[in-house]
C-alpha positions as CSV (number, residue, x, y, z in Angstrom):
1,X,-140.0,-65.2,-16.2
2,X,-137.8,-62.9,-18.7
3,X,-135.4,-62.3,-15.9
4,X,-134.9,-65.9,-15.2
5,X,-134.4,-66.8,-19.0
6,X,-131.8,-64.1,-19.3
7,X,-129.8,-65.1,-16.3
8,X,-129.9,-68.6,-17.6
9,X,-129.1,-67.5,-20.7
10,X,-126.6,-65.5,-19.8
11,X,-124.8,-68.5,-17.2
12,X,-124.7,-71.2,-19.8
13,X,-122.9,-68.5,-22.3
14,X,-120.3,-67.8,-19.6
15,X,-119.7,-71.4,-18.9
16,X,-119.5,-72.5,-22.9
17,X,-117.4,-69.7,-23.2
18,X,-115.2,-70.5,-20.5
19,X,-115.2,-74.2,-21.4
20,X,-114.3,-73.4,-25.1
21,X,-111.6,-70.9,-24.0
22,X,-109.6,-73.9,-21.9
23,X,-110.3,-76.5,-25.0
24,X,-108.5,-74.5,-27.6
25,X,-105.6,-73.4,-25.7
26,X,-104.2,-76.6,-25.0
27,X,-103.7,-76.9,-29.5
28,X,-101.3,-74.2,-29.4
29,X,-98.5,-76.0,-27.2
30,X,-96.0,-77.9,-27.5
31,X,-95.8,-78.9,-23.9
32,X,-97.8,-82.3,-23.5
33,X,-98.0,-81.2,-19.2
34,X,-101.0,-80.8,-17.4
35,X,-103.8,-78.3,-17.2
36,X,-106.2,-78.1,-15.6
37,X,-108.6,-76.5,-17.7
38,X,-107.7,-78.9,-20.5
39,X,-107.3,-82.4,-18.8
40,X,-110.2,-84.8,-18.5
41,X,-110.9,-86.4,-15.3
42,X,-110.7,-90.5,-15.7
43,X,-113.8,-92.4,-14.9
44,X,-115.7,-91.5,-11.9
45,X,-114.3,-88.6,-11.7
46,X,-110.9,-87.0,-10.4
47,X,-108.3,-88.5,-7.6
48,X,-106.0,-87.7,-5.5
49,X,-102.6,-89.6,-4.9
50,X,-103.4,-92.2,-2.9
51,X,-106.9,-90.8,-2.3
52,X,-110.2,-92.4,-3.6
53,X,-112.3,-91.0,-6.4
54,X,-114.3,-87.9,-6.3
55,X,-117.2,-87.0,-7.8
56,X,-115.9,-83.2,-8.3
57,X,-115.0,-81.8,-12.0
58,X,-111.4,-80.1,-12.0
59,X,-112.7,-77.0,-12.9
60,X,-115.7,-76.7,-10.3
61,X,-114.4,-74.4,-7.0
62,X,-111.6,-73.4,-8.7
63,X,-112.0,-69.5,-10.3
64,X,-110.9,-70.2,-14.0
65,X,-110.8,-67.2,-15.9
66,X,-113.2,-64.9,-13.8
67,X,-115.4,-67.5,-13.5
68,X,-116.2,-70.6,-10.5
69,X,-118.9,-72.9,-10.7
70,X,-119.5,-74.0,-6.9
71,X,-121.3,-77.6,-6.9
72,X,-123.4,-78.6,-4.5
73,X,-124.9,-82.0,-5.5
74,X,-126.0,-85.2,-3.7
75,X,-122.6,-86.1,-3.2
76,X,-120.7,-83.3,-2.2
77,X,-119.4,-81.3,0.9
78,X,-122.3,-79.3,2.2
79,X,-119.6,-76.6,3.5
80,X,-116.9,-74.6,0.9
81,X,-114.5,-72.3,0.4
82,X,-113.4,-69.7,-2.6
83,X,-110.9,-67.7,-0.3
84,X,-109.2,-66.0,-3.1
85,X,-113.3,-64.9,-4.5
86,X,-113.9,-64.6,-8.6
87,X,-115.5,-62.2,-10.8
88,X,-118.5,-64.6,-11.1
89,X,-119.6,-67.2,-8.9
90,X,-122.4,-69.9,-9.7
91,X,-124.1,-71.1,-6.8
92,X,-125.4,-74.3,-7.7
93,X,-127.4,-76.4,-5.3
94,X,-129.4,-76.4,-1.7
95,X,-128.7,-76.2,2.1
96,X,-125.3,-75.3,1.6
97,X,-122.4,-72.9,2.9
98,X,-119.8,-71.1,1.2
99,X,-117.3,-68.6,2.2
100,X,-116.1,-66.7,-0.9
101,X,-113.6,-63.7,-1.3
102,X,-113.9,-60.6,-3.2
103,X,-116.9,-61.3,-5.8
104,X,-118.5,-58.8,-8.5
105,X,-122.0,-61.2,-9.0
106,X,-123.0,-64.0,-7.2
107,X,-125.5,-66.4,-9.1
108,X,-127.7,-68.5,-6.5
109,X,-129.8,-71.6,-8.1
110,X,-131.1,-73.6,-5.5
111,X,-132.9,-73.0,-2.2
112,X,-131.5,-71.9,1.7
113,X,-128.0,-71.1,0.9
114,X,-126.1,-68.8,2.7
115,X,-123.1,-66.9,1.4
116,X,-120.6,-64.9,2.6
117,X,-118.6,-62.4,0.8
118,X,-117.3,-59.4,2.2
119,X,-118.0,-57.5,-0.3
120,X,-120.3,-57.9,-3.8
121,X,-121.8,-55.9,-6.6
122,X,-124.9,-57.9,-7.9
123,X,-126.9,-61.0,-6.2
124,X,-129.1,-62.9,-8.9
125,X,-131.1,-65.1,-6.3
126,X,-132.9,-67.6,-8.6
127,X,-134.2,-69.8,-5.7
128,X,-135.7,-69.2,-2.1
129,X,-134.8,-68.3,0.9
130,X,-131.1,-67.7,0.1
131,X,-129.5,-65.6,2.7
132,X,-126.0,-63.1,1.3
133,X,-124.1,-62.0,4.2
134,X,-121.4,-58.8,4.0
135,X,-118.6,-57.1,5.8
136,X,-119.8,-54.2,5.1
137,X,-122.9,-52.1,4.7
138,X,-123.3,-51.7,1.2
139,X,-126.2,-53.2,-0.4
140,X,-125.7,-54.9,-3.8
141,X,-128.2,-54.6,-7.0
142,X,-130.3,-58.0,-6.1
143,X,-132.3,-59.8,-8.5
144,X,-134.9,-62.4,-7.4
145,X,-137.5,-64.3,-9.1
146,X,-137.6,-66.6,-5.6
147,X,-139.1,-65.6,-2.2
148,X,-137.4,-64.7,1.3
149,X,-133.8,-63.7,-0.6
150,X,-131.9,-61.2,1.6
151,X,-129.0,-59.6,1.8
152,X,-127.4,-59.2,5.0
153,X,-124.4,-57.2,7.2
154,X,-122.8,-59.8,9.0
């Protein structure tokens, strides 16, 4: 339980710290343009030109600042992509895919995931049966407080 709260703990201070970071920049200039870790998304969420509405926040898998937060709710694609990788990536949902680039620590809330990453430092695996697959044969620190979490050369 004490790893759990700190993990949790230690999530929601990255993300309010992250989140505060792209609120106060925007103050500073005097350039009205966009940005998007300062723009709002209108009602029901983001669209594209021509494209209906989304139920996807601007700043969800996107890395902003070392940091992505990779959705996977009721409404969104079961299947995604962080090609360029992040410092920190949240995991945030069940049955889902995602291919990620270079990552330090993977963060995995939610039940049968799989991940790829060629290469990563730490695995906090706060669900169960989550499955990280590697390039290479280096095994990263994992922490669980779930059950059948492994960490895999692909």
């Amino acid at each position: 339980m004490t790893t759990t709260s700190t993990l949790i703990s230690l999530v929601t201070a990255v993300a309010l710290g992250a989140g505060l970071a792209g609120c106060t920049s925007a103050s500073s200039t005097s350039d009205p343009g966009p940005s998007a870790t300062t723009t709002a998304p209108p009602p029901g969420g983001p669209s594209t030109a021509g494209g209906d509405s989304t139920a996807t926040d601007p700043a969800d898998d996107t890395c902003v600042d070392g940091f992505a937060w990779m959705q996977f709710g009721d409404d969104e694609p079961r299947t995604k992509t962080l090609p360029g990788g992040c410092d920190t990536v949240i995991v945030n949902g069940s049955d889902a895919e995602l291919a990620l680039g270079p990552t330090r620590v993977v963060v995995v809330m939610g039940d049968r995931n799989t991940v790829d990453v060629p290469r990563v430092d730490q695995v906090d695996a706060m669900g169960d049966d989550n499955t990280i697959r590697l390039d290479h044969d280096l095994q990263p620190l994992l922490n669980t407080d779930g059950t059948g979490n492994v960490v895999i050369t692909r």
